[in-house]
N, CA, C and O atoms as CSV, one atom per row, in Angstrom:
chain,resi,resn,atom,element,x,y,z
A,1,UNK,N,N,76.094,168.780,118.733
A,1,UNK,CA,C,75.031,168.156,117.968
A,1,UNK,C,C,74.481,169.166,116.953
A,1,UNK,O,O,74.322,170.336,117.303
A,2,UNK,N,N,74.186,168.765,115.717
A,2,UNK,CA,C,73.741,169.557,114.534
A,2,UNK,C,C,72.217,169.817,114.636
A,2,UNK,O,O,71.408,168.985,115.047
A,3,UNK,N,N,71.950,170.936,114.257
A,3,UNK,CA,C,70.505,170.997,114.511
A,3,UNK,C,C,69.979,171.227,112.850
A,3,UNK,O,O,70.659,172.010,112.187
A,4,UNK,N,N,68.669,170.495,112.110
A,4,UNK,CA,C,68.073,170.961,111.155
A,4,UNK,C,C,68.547,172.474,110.898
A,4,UNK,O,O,69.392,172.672,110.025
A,5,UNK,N,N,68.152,173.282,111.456
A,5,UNK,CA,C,68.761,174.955,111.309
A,5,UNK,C,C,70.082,175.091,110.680
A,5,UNK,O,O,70.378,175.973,109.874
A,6,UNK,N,N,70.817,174.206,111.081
A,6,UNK,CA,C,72.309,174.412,110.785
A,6,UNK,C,C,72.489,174.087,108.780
A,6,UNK,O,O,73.184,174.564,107.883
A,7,UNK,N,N,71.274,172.886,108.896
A,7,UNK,CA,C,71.769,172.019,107.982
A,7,UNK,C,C,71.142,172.848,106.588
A,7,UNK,O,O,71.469,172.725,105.408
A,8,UNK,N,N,70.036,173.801,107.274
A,8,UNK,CA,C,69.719,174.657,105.998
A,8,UNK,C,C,70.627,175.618,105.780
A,8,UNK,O,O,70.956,175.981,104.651
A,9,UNK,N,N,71.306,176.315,107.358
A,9,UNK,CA,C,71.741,177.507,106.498
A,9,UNK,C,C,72.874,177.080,105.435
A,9,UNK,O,O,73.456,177.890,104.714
A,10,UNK,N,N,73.166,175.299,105.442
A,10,UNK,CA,C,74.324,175.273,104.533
A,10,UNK,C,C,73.696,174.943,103.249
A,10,UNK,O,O,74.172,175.267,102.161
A,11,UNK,N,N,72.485,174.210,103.437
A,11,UNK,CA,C,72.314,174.259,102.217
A,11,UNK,C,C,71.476,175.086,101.070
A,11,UNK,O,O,71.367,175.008,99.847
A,12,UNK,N,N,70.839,176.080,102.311
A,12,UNK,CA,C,69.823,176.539,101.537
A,12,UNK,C,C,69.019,176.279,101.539
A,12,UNK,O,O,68.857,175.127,101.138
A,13,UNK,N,N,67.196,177.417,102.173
A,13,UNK,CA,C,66.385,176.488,102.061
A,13,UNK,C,C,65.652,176.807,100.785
A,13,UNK,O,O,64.467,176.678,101.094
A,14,UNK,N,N,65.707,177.089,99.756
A,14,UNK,CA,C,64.901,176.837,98.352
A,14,UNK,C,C,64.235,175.832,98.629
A,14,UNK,O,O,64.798,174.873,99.156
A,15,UNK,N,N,63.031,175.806,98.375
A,15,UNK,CA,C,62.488,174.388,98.247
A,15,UNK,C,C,61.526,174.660,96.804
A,15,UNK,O,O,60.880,175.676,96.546
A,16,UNK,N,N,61.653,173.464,96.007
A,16,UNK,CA,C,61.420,173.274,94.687
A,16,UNK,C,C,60.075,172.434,95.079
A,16,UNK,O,O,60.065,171.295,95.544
A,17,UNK,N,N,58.468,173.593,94.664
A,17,UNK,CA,C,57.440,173.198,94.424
A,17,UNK,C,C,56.826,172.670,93.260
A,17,UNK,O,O,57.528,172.381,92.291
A,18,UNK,N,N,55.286,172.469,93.236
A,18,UNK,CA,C,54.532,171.773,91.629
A,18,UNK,C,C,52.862,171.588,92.859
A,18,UNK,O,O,52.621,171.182,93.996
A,19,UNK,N,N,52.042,172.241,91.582
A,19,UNK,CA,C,50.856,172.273,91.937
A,19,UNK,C,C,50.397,171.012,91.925
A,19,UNK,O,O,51.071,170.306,91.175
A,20,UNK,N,N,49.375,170.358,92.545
A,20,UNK,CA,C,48.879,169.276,92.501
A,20,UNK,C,C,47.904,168.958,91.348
A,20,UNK,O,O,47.393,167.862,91.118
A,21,UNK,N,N,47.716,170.254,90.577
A,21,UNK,CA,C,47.140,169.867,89.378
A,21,UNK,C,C,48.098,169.273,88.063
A,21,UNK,O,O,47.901,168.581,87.065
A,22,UNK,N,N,49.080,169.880,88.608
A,22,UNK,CA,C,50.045,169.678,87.450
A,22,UNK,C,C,50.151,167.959,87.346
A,22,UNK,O,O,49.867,167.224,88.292
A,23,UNK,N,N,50.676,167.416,85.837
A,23,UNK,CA,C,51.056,166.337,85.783
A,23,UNK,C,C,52.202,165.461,86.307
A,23,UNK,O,O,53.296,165.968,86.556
A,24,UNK,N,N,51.917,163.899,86.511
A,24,UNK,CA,C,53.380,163.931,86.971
A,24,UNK,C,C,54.341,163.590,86.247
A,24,UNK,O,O,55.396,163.183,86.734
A,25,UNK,N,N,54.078,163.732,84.608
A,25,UNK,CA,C,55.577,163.561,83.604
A,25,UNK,C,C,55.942,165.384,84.372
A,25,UNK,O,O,56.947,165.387,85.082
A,26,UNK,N,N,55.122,166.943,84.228
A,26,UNK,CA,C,56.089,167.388,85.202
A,26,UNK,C,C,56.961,167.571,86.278
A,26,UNK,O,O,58.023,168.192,86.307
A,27,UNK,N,N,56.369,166.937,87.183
A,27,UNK,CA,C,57.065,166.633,88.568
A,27,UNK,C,C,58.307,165.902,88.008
A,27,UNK,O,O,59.364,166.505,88.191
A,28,UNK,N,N,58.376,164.819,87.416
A,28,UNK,CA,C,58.981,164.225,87.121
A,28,UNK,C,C,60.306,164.944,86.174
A,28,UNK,O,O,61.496,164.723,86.394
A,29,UNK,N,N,59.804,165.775,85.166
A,29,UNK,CA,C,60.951,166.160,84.711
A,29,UNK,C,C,61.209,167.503,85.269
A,29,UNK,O,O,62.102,168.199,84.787
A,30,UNK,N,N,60.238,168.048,86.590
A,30,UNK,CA,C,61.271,169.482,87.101
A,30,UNK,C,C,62.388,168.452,88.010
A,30,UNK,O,O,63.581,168.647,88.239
A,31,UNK,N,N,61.765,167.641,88.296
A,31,UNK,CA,C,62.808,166.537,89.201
A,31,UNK,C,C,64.033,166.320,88.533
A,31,UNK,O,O,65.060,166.661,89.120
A,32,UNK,N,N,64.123,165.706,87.168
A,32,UNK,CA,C,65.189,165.588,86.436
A,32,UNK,C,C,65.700,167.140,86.426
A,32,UNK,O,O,66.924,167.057,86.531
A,33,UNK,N,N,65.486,167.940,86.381
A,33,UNK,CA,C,66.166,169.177,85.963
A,33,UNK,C,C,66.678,169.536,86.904
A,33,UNK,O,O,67.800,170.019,86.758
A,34,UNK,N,N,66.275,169.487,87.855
A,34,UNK,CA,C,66.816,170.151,89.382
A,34,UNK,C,C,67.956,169.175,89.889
A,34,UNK,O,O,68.736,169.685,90.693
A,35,UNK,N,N,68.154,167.973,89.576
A,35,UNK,CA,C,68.841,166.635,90.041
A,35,UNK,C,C,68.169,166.454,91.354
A,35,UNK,O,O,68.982,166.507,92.276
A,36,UNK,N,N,66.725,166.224,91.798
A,36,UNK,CA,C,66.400,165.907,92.931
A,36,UNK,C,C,65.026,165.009,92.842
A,36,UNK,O,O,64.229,164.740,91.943
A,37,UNK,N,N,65.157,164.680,94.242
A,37,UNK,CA,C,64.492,163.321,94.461
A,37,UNK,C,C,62.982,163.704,95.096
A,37,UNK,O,O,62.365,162.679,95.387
A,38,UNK,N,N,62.490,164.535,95.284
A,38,UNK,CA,C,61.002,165.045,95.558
A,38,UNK,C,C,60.781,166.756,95.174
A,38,UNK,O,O,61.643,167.584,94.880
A,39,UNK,N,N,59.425,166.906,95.290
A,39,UNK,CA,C,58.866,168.142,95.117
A,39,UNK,C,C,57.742,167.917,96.104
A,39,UNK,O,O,57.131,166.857,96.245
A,40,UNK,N,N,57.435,169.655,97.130
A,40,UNK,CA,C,56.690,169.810,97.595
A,40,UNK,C,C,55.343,170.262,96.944
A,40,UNK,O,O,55.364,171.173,96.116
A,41,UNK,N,N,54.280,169.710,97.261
A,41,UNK,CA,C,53.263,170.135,96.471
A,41,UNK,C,C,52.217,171.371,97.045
A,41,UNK,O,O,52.044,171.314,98.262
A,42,UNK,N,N,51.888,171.877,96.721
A,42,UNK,CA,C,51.458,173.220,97.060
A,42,UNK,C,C,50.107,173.887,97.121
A,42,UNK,O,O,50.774,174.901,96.913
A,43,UNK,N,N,49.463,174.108,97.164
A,43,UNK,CA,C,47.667,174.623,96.305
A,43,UNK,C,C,47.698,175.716,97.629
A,43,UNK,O,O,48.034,175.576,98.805
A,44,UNK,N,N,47.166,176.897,96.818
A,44,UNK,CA,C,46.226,178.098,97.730
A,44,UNK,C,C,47.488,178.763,98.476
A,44,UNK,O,O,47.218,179.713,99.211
A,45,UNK,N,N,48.907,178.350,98.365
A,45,UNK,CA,C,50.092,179.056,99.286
A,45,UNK,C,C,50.148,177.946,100.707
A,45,UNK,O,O,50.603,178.235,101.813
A,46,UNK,N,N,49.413,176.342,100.196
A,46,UNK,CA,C,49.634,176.116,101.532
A,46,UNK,C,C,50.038,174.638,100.869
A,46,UNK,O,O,49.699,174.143,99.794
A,47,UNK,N,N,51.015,174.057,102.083
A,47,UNK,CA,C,51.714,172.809,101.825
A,47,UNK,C,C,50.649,171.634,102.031
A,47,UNK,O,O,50.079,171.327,103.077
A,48,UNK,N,N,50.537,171.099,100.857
A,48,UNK,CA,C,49.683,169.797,100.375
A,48,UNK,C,C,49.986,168.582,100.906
A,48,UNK,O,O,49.279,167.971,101.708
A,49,UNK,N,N,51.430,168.092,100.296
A,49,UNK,CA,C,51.457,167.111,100.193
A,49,UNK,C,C,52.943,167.060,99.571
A,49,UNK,O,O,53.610,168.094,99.621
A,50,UNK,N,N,53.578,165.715,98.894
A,50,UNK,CA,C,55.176,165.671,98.396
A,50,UNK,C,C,55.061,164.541,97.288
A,50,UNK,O,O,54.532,163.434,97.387
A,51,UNK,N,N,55.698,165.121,96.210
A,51,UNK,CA,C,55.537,164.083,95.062
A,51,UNK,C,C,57.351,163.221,95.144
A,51,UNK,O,O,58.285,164.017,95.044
A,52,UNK,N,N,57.546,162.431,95.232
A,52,UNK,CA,C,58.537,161.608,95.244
A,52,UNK,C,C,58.878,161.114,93.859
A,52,UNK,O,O,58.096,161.106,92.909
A,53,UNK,N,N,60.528,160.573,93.846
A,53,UNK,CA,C,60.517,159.579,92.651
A,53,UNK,C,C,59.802,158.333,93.042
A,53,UNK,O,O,58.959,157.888,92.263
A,54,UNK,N,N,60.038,157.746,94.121
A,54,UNK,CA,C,59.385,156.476,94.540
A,54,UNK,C,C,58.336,156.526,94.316
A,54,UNK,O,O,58.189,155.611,93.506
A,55,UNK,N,N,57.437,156.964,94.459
A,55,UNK,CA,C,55.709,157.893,94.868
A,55,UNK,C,C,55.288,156.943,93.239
A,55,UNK,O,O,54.596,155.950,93.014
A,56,UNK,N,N,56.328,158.101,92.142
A,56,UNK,CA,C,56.301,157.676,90.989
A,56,UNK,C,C,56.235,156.328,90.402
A,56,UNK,O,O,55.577,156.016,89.410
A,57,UNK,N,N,57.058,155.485,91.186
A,57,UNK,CA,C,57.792,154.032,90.444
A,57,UNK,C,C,56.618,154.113,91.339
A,57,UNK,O,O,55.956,154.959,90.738
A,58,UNK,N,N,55.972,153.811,92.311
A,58,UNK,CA,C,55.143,153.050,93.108
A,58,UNK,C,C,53.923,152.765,92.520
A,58,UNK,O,O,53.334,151.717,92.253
A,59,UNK,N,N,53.444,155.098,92.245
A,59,UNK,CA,C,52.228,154.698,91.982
A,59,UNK,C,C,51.752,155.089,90.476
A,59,UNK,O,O,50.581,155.305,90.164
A,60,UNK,N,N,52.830,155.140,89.630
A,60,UNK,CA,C,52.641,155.638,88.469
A,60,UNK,C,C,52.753,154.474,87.532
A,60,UNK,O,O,51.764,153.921,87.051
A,61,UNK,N,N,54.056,154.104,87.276
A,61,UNK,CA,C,54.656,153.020,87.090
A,61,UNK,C,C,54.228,151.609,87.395
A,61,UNK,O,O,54.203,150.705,86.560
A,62,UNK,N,N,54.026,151.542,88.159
A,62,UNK,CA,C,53.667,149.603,88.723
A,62,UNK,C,C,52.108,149.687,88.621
A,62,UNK,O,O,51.585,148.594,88.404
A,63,UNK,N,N,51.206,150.807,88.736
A,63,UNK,CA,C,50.085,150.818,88.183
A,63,UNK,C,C,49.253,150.863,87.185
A,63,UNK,O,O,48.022,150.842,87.171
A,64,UNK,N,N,50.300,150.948,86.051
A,64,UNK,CA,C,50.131,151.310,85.009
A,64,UNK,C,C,49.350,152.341,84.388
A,64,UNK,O,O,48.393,152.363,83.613
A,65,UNK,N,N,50.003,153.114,84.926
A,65,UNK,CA,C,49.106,154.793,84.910
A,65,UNK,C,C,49.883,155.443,83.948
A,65,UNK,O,O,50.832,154.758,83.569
A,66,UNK,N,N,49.784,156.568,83.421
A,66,UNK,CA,C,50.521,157.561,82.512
A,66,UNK,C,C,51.050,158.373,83.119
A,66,UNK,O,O,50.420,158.837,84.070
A,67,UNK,N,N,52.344,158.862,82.854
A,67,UNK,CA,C,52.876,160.269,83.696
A,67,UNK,C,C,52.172,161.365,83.228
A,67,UNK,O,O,51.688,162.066,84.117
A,68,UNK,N,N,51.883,161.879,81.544
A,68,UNK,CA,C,51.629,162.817,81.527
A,68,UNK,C,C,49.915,162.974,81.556
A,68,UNK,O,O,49.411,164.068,81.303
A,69,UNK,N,N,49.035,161.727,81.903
A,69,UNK,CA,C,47.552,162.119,82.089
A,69,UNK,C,C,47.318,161.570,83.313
A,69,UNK,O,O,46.138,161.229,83.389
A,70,UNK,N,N,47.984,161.320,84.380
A,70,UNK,CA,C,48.092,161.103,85.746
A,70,UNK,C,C,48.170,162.407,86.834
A,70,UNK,O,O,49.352,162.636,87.092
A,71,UNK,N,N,47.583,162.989,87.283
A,71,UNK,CA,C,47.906,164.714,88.284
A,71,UNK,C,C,48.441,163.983,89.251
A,71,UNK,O,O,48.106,162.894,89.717
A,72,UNK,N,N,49.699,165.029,89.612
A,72,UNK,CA,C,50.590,165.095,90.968
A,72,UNK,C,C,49.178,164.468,91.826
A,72,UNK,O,O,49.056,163.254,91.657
A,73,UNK,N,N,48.450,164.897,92.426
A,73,UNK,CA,C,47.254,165.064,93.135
A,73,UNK,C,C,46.902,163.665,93.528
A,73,UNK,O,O,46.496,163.515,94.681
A,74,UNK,N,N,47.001,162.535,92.692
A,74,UNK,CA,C,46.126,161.492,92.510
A,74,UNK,C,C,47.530,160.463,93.588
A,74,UNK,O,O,47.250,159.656,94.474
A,75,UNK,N,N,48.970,160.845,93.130
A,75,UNK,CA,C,50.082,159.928,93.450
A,75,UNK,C,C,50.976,160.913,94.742
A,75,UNK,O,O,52.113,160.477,94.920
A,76,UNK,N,N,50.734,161.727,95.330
A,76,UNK,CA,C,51.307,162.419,96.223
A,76,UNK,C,C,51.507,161.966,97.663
A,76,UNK,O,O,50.906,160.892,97.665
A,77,UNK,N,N,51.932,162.123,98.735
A,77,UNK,CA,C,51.909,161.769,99.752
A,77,UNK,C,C,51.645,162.796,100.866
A,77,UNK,O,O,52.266,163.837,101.080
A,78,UNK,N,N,50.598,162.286,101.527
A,78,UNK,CA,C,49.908,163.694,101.922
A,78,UNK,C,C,50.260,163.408,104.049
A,78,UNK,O,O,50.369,164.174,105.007
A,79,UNK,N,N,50.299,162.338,103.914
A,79,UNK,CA,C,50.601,161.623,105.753
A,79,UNK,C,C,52.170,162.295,105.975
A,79,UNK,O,O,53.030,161.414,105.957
A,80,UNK,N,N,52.511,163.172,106.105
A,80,UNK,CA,C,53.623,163.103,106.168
A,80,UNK,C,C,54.290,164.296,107.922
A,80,UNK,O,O,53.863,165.323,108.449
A,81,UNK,N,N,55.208,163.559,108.142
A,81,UNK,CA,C,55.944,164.118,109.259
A,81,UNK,C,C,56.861,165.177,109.284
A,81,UNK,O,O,57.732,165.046,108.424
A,82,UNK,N,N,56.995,166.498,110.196
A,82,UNK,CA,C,57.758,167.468,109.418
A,82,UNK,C,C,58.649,167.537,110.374
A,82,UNK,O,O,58.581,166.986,111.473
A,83,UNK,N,N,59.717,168.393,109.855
A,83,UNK,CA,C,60.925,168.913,110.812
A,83,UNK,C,C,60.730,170.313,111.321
A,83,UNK,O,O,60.229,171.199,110.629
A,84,UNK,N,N,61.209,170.509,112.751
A,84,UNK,CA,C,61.538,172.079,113.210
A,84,UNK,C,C,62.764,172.301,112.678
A,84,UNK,O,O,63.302,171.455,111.963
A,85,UNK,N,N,63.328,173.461,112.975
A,85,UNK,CA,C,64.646,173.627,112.683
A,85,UNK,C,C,65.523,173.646,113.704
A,85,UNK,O,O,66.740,173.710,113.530
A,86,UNK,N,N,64.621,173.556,115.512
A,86,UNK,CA,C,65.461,173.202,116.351
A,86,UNK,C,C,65.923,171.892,116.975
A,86,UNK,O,O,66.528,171.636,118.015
A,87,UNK,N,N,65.316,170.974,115.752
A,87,UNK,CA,C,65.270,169.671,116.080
A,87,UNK,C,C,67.027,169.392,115.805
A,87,UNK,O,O,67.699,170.315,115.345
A,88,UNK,N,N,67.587,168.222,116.091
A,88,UNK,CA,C,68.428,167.712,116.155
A,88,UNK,C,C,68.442,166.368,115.038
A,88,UNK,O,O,67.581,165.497,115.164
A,89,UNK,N,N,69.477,166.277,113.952
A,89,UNK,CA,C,69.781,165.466,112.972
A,89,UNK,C,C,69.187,164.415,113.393
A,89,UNK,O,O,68.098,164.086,112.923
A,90,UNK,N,N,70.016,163.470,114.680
A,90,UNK,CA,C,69.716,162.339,115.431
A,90,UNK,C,C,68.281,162.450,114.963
A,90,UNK,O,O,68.110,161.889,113.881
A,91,UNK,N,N,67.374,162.927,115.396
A,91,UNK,CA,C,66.295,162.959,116.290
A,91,UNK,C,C,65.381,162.845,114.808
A,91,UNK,O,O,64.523,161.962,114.786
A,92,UNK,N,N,65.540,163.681,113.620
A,92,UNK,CA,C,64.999,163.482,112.457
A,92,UNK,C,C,65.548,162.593,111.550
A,92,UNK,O,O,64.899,162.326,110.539
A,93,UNK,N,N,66.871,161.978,111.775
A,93,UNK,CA,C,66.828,160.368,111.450
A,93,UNK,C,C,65.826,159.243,111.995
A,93,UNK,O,O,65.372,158.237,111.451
A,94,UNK,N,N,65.663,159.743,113.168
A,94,UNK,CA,C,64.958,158.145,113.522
A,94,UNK,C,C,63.299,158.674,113.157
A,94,UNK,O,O,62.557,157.693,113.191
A,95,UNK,N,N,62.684,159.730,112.884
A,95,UNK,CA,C,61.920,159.810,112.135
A,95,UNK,C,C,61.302,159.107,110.787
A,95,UNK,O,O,60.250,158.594,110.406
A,96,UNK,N,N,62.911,159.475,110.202
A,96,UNK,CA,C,62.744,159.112,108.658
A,96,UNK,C,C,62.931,157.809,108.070
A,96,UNK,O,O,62.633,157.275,107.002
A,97,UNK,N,N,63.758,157.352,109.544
A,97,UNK,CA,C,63.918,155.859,109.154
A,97,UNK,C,C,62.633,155.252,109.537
A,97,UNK,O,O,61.951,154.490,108.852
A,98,UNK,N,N,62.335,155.798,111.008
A,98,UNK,CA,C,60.993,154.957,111.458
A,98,UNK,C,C,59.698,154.667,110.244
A,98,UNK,O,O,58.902,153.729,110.192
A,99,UNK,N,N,59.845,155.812,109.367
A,99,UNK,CA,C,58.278,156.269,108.670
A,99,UNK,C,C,59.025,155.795,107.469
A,99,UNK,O,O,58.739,156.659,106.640
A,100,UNK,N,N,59.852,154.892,106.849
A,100,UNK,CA,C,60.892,154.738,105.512
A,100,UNK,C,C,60.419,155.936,104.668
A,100,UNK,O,O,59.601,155.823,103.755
A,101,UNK,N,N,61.167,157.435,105.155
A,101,UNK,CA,C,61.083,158.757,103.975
A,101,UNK,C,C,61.833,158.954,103.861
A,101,UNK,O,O,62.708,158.746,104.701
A,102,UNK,N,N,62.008,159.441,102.849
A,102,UNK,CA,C,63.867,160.015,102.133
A,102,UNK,C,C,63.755,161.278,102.584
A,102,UNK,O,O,64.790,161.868,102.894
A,103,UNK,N,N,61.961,162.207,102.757
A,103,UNK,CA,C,62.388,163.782,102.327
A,103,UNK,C,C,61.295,163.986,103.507
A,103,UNK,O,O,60.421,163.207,103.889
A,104,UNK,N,N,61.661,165.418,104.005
A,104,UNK,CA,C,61.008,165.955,105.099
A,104,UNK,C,C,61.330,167.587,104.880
A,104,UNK,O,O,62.324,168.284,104.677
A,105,UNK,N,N,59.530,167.815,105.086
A,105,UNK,CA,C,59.671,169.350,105.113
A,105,UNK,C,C,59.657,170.057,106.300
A,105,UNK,O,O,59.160,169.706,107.370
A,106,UNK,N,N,60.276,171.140,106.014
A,106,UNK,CA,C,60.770,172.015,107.817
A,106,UNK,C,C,59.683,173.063,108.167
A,106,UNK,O,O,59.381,173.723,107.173
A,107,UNK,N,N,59.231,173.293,108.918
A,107,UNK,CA,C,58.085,174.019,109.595
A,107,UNK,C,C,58.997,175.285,110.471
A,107,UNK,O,O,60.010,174.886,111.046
A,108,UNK,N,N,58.790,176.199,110.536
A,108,UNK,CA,C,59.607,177.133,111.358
A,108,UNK,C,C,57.749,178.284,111.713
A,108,UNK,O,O,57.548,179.353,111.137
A,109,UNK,N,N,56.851,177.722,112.613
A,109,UNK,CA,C,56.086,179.129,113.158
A,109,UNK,C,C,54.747,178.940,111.896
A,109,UNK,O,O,54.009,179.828,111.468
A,110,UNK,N,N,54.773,177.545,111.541
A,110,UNK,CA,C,53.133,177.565,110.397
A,110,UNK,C,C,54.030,177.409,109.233
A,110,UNK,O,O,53.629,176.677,108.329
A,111,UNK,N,N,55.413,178.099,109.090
A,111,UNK,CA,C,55.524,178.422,107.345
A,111,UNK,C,C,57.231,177.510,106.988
A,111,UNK,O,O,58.183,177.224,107.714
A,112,UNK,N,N,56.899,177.273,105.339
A,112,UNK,CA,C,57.581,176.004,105.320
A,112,UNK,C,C,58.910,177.031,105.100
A,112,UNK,O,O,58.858,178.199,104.714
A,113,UNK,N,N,60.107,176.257,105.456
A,113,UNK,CA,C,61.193,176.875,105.409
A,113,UNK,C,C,62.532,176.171,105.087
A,113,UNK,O,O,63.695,176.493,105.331
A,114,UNK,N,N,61.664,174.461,104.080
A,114,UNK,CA,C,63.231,174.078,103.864
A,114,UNK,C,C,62.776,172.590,103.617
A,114,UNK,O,O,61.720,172.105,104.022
A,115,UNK,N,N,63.774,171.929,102.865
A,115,UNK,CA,C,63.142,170.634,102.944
A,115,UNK,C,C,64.193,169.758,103.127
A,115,UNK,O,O,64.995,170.081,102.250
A,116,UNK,N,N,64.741,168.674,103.867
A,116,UNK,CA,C,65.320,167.865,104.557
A,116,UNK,C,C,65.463,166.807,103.372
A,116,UNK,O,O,64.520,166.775,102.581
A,117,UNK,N,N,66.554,165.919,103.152
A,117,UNK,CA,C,66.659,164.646,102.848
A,117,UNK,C,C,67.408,163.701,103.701
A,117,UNK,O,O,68.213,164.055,104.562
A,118,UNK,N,N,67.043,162.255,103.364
A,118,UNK,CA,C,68.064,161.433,104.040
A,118,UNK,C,C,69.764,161.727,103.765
A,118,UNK,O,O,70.726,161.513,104.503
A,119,UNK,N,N,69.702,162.184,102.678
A,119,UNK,CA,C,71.209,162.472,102.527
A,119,UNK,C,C,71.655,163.429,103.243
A,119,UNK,O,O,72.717,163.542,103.855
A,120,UNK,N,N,70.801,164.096,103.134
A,120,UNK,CA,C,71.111,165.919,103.607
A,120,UNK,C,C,71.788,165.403,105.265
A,120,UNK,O,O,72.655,166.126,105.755
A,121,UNK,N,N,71.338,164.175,106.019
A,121,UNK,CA,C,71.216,164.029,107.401
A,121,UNK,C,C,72.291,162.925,107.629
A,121,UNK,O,O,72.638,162.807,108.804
A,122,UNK,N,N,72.918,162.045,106.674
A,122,UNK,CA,C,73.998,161.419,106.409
A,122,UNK,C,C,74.788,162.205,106.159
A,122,UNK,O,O,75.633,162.196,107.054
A,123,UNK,N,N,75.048,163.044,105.282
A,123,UNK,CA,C,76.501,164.005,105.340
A,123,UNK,C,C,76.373,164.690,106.592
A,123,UNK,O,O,77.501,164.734,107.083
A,124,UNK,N,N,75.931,164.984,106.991
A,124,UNK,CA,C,76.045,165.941,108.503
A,124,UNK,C,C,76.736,165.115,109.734
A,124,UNK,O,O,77.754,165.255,110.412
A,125,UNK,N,N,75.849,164.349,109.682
A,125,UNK,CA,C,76.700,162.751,110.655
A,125,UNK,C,C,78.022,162.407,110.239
A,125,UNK,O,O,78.900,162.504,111.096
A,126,UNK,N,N,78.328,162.039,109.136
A,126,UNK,CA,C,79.372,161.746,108.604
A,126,UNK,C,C,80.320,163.426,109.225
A,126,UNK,O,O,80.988,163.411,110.259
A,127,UNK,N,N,80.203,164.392,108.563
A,127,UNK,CA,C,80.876,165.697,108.861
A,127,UNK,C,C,81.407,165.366,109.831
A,127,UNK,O,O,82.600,165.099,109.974
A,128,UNK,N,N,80.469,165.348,110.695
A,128,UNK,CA,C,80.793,165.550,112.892
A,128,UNK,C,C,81.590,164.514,112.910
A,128,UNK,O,O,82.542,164.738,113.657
A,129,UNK,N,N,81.643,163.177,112.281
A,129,UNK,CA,C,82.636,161.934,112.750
A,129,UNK,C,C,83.982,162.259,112.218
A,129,UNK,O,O,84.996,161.725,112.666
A,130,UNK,N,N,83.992,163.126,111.272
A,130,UNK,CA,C,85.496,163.203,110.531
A,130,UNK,C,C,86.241,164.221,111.303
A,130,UNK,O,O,87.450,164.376,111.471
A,131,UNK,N,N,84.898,165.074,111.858
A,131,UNK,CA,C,86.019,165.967,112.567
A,131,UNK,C,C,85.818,165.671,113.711
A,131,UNK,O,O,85.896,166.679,114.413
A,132,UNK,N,N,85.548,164.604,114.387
A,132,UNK,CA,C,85.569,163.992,116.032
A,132,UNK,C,C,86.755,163.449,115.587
A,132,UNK,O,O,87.690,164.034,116.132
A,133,UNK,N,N,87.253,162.280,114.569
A,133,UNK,CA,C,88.064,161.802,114.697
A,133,UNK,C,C,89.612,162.796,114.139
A,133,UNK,O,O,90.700,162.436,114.589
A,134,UNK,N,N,89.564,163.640,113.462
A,134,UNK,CA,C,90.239,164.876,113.516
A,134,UNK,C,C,91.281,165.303,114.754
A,134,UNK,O,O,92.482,165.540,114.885
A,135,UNK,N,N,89.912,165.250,115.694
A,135,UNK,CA,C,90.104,166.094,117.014
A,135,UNK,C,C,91.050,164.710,118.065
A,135,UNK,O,O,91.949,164.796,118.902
A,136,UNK,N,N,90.503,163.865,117.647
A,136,UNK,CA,C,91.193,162.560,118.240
A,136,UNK,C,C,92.340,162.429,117.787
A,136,UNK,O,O,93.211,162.089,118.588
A,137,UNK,N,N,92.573,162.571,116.893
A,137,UNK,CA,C,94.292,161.821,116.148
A,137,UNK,C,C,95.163,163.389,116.700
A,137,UNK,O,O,96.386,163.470,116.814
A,138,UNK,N,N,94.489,164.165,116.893
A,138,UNK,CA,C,95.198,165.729,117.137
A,138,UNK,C,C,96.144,165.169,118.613
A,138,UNK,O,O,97.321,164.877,118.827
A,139,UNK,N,N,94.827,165.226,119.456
A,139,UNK,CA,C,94.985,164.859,120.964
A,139,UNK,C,C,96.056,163.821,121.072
A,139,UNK,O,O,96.986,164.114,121.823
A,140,UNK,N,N,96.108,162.556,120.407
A,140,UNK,CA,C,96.739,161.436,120.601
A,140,UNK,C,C,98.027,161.547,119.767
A,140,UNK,O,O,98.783,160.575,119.784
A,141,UNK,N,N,98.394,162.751,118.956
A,141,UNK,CA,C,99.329,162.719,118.669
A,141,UNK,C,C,100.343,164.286,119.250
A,141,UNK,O,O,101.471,164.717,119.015
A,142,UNK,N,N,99.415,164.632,119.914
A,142,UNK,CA,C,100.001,166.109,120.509
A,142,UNK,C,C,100.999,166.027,121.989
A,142,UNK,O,O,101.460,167.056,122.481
């Protein structure tokens, strides 16, 4: 079984922040620049909250708000559920499905150390099945 831990050291935990003062046409276009689907939001060195694309279409967009005179701050998501790194994929899927989040930040001892996506937790699953069934066609043909 894969543990969160595993899934950073492959991917790296960089995690791509934005102050909550900042606007969200920035969030939005460090998002475009990075090719990713949230930013952690940050104030004082301590984890705030998470600006999403959805967050965006939800509460930017359908509200008819402005990106660039709208603050991260106002459209962020601050309820949010985190990952250990000794947690188990399984176990932070049914999280993310339970709470419908794409993105989850990792906690290792108070300090953030990584940030999780639904994808990030679908390729990992997927991984382990290709090489379960790998290990199967080996056996059954050995």
């Amino acid at each position: 079984m894969t543990t969160i831990k595993q899934i950073l050291q492959e991917k790296g935990g960089d995690v791509a922040s934005i102050s909550p003062d900042a606007t969200v046409f920035d969030a939005i276009k460090a998002m475009a620049e990075q090719n990713i689907g949230a930013l952690v939001v940050i104030e004082a060195g301590r984890v705030v909250g998470l600006i999403t694309e959805r967050a965006y279409a939800r509460e930017v967009v359908l509200k008819g708000r402005t990106s660039p005179t709208t603050a991260v701050r106002a459209v962020m998501e601050t309820d949010l559920p985190y990952a250990r790194p000794e947690q188990l994929v399984e176990e932070c899927m049914a999280v993310m499905t339970r709470t419908r989040l794409r993105h989850m930040p990792v906690f290792s001892d108070g300090e953030l150390v990584g940030l999780i996506s639904m994808g990030d937790l679908v390729k990992s699953i997927i991984g382990n099945q290709e090489f379960t069934i790998e290990q199967l066609l080996h056996y059954i043909h050995s």
